[in-house]
N, C-alpha and C positions, 0 to 999 in steps of 0.2 A: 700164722707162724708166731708162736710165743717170743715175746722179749724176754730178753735178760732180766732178774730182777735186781732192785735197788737193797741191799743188806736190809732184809725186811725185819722191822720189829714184834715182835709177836702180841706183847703185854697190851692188853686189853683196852689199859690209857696209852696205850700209844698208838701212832699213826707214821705212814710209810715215808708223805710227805702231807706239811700241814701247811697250809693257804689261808692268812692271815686277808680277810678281806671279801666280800662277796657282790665286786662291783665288776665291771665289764672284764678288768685285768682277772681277778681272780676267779671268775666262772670261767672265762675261757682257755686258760690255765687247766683248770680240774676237767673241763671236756679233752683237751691235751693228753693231759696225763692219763685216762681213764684208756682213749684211746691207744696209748703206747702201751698200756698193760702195766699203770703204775698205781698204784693206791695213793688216795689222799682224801682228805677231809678239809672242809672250808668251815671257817672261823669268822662269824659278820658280826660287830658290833653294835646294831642297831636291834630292838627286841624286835622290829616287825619289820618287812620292805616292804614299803609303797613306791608307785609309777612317780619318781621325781624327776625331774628334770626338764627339759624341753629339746629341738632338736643334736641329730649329730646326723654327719656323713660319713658314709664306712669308702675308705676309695678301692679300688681294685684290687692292692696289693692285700688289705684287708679281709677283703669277701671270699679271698679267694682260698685264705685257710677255713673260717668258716663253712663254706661251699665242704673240702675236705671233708668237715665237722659231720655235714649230713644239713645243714643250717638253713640252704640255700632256697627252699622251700618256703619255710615260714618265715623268712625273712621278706622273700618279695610278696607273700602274705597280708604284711604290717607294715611293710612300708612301700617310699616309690622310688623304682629304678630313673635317675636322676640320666637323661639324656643329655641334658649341654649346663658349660658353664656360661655368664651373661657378664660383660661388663656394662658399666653406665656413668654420664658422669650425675651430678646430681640437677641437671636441666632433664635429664632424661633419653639425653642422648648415649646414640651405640657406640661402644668404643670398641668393642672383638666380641668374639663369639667363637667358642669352640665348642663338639661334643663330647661329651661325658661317659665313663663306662665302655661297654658293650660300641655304643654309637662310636666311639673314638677307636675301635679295634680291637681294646680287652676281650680277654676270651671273660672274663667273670665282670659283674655288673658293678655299679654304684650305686648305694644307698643311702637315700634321707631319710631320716627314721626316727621316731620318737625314741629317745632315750629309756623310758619306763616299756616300752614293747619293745626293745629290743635284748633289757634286762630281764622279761619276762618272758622274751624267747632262749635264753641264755639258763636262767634259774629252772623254767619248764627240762629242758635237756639234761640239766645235770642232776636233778632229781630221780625222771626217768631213769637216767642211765646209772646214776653211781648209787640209789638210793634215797626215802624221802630223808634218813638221816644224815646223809650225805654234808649237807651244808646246816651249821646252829648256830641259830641268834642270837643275842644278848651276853655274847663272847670282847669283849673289848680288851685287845692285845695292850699290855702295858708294859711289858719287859721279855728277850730273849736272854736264857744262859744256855751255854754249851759245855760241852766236856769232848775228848776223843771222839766219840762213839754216836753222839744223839743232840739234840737240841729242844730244850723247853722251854714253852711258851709260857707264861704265867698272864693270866687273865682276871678282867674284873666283871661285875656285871652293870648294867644302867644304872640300877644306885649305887655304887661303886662299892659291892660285896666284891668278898673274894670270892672265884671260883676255883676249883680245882687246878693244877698246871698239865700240861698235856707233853710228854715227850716223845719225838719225831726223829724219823734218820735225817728230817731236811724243817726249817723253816722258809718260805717265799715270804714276803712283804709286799702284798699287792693292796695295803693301806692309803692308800690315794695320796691327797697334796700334804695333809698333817697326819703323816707317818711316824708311828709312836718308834718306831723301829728306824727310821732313818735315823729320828734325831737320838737314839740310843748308840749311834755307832758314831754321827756326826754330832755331837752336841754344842762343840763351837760354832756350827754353822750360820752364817747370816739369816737375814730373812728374805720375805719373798723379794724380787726384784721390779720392781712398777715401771714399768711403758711407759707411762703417762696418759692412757686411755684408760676409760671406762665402758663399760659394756652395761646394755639391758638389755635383756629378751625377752620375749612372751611368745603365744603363742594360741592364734586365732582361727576359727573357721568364717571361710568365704572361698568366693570363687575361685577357680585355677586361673594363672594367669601366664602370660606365653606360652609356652608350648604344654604347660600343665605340670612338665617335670625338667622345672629349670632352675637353675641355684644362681641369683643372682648378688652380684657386687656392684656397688654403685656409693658416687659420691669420693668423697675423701674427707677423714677425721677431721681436720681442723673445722671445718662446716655442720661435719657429722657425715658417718660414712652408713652404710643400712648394704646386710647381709640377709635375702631374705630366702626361701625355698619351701617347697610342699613336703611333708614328712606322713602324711595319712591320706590315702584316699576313701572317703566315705559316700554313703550308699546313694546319698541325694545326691551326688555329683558335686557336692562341694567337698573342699581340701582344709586338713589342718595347717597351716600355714607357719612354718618357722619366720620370725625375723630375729635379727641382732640388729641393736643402736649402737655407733662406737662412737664415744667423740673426746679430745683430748680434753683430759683435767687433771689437775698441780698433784692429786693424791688419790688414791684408791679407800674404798670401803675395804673390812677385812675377808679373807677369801675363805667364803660361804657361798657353796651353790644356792642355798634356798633362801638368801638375804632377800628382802621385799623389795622390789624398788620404786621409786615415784614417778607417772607418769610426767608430772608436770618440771621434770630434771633434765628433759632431756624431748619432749616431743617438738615446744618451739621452736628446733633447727630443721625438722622434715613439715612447718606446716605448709610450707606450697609444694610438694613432695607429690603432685597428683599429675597423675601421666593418663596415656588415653588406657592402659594396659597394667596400673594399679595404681592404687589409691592409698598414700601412704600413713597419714597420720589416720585416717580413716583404720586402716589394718591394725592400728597400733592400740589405737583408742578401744579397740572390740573386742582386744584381750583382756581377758578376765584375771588374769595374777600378769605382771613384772615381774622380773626378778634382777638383781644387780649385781655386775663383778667386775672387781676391777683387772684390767689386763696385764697379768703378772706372772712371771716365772722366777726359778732359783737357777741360781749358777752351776752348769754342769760337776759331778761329783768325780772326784779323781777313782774312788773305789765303789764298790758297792759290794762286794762278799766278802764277808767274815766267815773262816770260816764255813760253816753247815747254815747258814743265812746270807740270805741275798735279797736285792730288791729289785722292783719290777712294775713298769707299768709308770702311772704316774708319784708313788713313790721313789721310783728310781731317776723320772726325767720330765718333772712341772715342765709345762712347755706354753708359752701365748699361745692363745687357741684361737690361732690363723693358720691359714691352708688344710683345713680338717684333716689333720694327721693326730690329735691326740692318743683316743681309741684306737687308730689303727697303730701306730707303734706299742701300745701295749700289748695289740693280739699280735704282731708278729714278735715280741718278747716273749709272749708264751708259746710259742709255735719252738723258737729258739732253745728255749731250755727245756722241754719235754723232748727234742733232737738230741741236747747233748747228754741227758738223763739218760738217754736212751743206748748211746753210743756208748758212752763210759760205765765202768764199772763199781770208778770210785767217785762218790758224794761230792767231793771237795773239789777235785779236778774235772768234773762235770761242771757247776757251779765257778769256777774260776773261767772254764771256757765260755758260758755263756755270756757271762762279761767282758770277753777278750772280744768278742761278737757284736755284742749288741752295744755296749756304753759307749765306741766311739760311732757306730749309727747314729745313735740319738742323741749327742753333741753335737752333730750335722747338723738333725733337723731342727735342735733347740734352736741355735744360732742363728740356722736361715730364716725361723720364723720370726726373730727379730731382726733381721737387715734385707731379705730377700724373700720373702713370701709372694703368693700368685695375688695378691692386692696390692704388689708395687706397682702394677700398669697403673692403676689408679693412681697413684701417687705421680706418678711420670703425667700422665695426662694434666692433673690438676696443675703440677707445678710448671710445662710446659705452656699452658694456656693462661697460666695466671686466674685462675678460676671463674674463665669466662667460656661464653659457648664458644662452637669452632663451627664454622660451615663445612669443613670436611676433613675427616679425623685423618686421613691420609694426610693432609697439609702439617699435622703435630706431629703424627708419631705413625711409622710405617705398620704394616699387617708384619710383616716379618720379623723385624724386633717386638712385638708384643709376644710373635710365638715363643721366640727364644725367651723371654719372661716367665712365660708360664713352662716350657719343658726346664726351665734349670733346674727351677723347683722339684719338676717331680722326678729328677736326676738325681738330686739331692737326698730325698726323701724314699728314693729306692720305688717307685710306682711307674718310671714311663714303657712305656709298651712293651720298648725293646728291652728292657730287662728281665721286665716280669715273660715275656716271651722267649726269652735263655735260660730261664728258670731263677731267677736273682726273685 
């Protein structure tokens, strides 16, 4: 059954809606869109994409539009359906244990996943589907103007030529943390906001370890906290292995996913970190790149559409990248606005609704993932015990206040069972 269309532009340089961005938000965005019977073309700044990154977890609410997508295939392909979550403290002892995904009731799965395959399962489909010219590189959005009618992009290239401007019934800004288009409509805005943590990740092959498809949390930052999970299963039976190092410090590096970072910055807090069931500075040590970030988000935006422009994803909502919600809030943003595209007739009142939607969503989860994220148990235990062992974690802290710990959050976050099973 045909959609309505969006007041389609005809002129050759133009586009129906144009997608500033060709990273998780704006591919799955243009799969959206293509799906609802909307046109659009994606605009990526970088002249070439390579596999960057290191792990991500997609949670249920997430997979479950993907799934829609057609996704769900090559997704459990390239990555591993995560069964349970783990906590620990950093003796190694069990602090709860829940399961994950599908195990936990979902009718759709959770995913640990390399970020570079799961971008390559994303760029693979909208190629397919919209065209190989679908999505051009070396597009770097530096200014939106509008009028009544349309909105143009004006772009530069990697050496910062000019290239052509492109006008569109719509602009998206699914430009990530340093969104040239945020700070074009906020330009007094502060800057990022520091936690006080720092992060390193890497990202090692060795054996599987507990159940083979577990995401564990352990520790707590003032010591050093280690997030760690299997993201590829490979043919020898060994696993790519995510981890994350958190540990509190006075100030952050500047926020680049691909910053280098030093092993010797941060492995001295996990060196007796060996349990019968992993081996931690060992894991850490066998990755071949670091990478450093510090733990930071911006302060929720009162607006985000101007206008025939709006933003989306993590231009619209930087978030601390605790309780793996980042990606998934930006796919159910593009899920949201291909809806109300869909529904509405007119550009603007489409684009205002999606906002009316989605921005006080993801002021929830910014917030909760700095004061109430699924790694407060940790926090509760460490400061309950004074960061010493317990002979029986029942004597700190009950099984039933850890559940409520962990369902507030995904109360929060719009993913607990009962929601997503009433269709929320």
């Amino acid at each position: 059954m045909p959609r309505h269309p969006i007041d389609l532009v005809t002129s050759s340089n133009e586009e129906e809606v144009l997608i500033v961005g060709a990273g998780v938000a704006g591919l799955v965005l243009a799969l959206e869109l293509h799906d609802a019977g909307i046109g659009c073309r994606v605009y990526e700044a970088v002249p070439e994409i390579g596999a960057a990154g290191v792990g991500i977890n997609l949670l249920p609410h997430a997979s479950r539009n993907l799934h829609r997508l057609g996704l769900g295939d090559e997704l459990g392909r390239v990555g591993v359906l995560t069964e349970e979550s783990v906590f620990f403290n950093r003796f190694g002892q069990l602090i709860y244990r829940e399961p994950s995904g599908r195990h936990a009731g979902y009718e759709h799965p959770q995913y640990s996943i390399h970020r570079g395959d799961l971008h390559d399962v994303l760029l693979g489909a909208v190629r397919e589907r919209l065209g190989e010219d679908s999505v051009l590189l070396g597009h770097r959005c530096v200014r939106v103007d509008q009028d009544e009618d349309t909105a143009t992009a004006r772009f530069r290239s990697g050496d910062d030529a000019g290239l052509p401007a492109v006008r569109a019934r719509m602009v998206i800004a699914c430009d990530g943390i340093h969104s040239a288009i945020r700070k074009q409509f906020h330009p007094g805005e502060g800057g990022p906001r520091h936690s006080g943590i720092n992060m390193w990740r890497g990202v090692t092959r060795g054996r599987p370890f507990l159940s083979g498809a577990s995401m564990v949390r352990a520790g707590w930052i003032d010591q050093g906290k280690l997030v760690a999970y299997p993201i590829r299963n490979l043919a020898d039976g060994t696993q790519l292995l995510n981890w994350v190092a958190e540990i509190r410090t006075p100030a952050g590096e500047q926020r680049d996913w691909t910053l280098r970072g030093r092993l010797e910055d941060f492995v001295g807090a996990f060196e007796d970190w060996r349990f019968d069931w992993l081996d931690v500075p060992a894991m850490m040590r066998a990755s071949q790149t670091v990478l450093e970030y510090p733990m930071v988000d911006q302060d929720p935006l009162e607006r985000w559409t101007f206008g025939r422009v709006t933003l989306l994803g993590d231009a619209a909502h930087p978030m601390v990248p605790r309780g793996s919600n980042g990606a998934g809030q930006a796919i159910l943003d593009a899920r949201a606005l291909s809806r109300h595209l869909t529904n509405s007739p007119d550009t603007v009142t489409a684009l205002r609704a999606y906002e009316a939607e989605r921005r006080p969503a993801t002021t929830r989860v910014v917030l909760a993932n700095r004061s109430t994220p699924p790694d407060l148990i940790l926090h509760e235990v460490w400061q309950r015990t004074g960061d010493r062992p317990f002979t029986s974690i029942e004597d700190v802290i009950g099984t039933e206040e850890l559940a409520r710990i962990s369902q507030r959050y995904k109360e929060v976050a719009c993913y607990s069972v009962e929601a997503l099973a009433s269709g929320g």
